[in-house]
N, C-alpha and C positions, 0 to 999 in steps of 0.2 A: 240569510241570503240563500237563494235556489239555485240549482246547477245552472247555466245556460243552453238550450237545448241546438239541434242541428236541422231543426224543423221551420215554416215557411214563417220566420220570424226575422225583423231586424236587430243587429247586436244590438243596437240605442234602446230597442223597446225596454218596457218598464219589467222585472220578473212575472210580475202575474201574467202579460201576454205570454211569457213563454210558457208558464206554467200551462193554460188554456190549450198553447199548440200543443203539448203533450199530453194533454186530456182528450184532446180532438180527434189523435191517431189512435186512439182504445174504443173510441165509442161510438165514431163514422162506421165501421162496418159492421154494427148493429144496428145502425137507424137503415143500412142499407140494405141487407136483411128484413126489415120490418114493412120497408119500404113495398119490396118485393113479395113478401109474402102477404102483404093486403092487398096488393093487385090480382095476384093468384088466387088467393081465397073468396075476394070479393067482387073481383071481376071490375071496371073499367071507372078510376074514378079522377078528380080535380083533387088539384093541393089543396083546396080546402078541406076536400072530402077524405084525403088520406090522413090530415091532423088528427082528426076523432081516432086513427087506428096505430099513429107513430110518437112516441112519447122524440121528438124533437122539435124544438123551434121551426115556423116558418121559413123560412131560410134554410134551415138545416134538412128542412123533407124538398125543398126545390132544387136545392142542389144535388142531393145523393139522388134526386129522381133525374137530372143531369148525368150523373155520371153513368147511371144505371140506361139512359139511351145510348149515351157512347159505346159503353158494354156490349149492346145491341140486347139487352133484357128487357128492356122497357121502350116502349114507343108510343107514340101520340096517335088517336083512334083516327084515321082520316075519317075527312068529311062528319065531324060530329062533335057538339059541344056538350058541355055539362053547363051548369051554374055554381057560379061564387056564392058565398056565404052572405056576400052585397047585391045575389038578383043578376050579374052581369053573367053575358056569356063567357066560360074558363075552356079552357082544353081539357079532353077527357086522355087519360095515359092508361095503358094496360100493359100488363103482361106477355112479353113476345109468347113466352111457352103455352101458353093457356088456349 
C-alpha cells in the first residue's frame, strides 16, 4: 500500500490516483517549459500544433498553455486563427516575450 498524498486528491480515491497526483507535481513544470519554449522557438501555434513539440497528453499541453496565459507568458494571437488537425478553425497562442 502507498503513502497518501496532500495533493488535489480525495482521501476515498483509490492509491494509484494518489500515486498519479504525485507524478503530476514532477512533471507539470516540464510540459510547461516545453510548452514555452515551442512558442519561443517556433513562434505562434494551435494545441494541435504544439503536440508534435510537447511530449504531453492533449489535455495536459491545454492546460499548462492555461496556466502559462494566467502567468501572463503565453497569449492568444488576436484577430487570427490557425487550423486543427480536423481542418476547423483553433486559436493560435504565442509567446508574450518573442
Amino acid at each position: 500500500m502507498t503513502t497518501r498524498t496532500t495533493l488535489p486528491v480525495r482521501a476515498s480515491d483509490p492509491d494509484t490516483s494518489h500515486e498519479a497526483a504525485a507524478k503530476a507535481v514532477t512533471i507539470r513544470p516540464r510540459i510547461r517549459e516545453q510548452v514555452l519554449a515551442a512558442l519561443t522557438d517556433h513562434g505562434p501555434m494551435t494545441h494541435d500544433d504544439l503536440m508534435v513539440h510537447v511530449s504531453a497528453s492533449p489535455s495536459g499541453v491545454r492546460t499548462r498553455t492555461s496556466e502559462l496565459v494566467h502567468d501572463g507568458l503565453v497569449e492568444a494571437v488576436p484577430d487570427n486563427a490557425g487550423t486543427s488537425g480536423l481542418g476547423n478553425r483553433a486559436r493560435l497562442w504565442r509567446a508574450v516575450n518573442v
